[in-house]
Structure formats: C-alpha cells, structure tokens
N, C-alpha and C positions, 0 to 999 in steps of 0.2 A: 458822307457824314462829316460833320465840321466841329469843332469844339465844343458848343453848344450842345450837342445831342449827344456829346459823352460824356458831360458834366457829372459831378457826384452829388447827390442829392440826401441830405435825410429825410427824415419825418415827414418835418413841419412843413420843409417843404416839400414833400410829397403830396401833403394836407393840402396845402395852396393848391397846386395844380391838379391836382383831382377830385379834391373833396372827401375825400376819403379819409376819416380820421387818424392821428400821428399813432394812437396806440394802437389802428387796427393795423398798421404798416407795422408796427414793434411787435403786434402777438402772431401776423403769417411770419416773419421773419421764425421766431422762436419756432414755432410750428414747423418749420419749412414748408411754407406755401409762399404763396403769392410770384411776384417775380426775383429772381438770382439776387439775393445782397450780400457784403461784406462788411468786417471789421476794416479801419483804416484810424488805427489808434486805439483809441479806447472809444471812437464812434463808430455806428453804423452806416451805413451809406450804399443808395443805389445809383448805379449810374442808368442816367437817363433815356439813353437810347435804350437799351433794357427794359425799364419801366415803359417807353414807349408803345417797344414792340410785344410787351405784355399784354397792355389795353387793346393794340389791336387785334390779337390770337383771341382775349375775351370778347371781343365784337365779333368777331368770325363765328364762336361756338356757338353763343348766345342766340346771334341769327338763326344758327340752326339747328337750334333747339338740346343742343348739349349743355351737361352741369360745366359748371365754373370754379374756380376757385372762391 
C-alpha cells in the first residue's frame, strides 16, 4: 500500500472516481452503510484504500448473486 491508496477522500471526490453521487456517499455515511468513514474536522472523509476495498467485496457479492449495499 503506498500513500495514494490511503489518501483521504470526501464526497466529491468520491463522485469523481466512482460516479456515484456526493449526497449518496453523505446519506450511507448518515445511515451507516456503505464503506468505514470518519470525521476529520468538521469534514467527512473516506480513506481510499477503504473505499477501494469496498467496491471490490461489492463486485464479489454482486457476482454472486448477493444483495449489496
């Protein structure tokens, strides 16, 4: 793992790299779903290797036919 992939990400850019809308990353957060995030200030932020390894456990289930988040 290298600094890159434990980068702290919010939202928007969560948006960017997944397409995934900034308020649908704000309403799992509130929810607790989706993947692990934290306060760091007064913002929110996921670190990346996280989200990473998120998307790949939902490519796992999906495949095989398991609900998702």
């Amino acid at each position: 793992m290298n600094d890159t992939d434990d980068a702290f990400l919010q939202a928007k850019a969560l948006e960017a790299l997944t397409g995934i809308p900034e308020a649908t990353w704000r309403w799992w957060a509130h929810i607790g779903s989706g993947p692990e995030s934290f306060k760091m200030g007064r913002r929110r932020v996921w670190r990346r290797s996280v989200v990473l390894a998120w998307i790949a456990e939902q490519e796992r289930r999906t495949a095989r036919g398991e609900k998702v988040a």
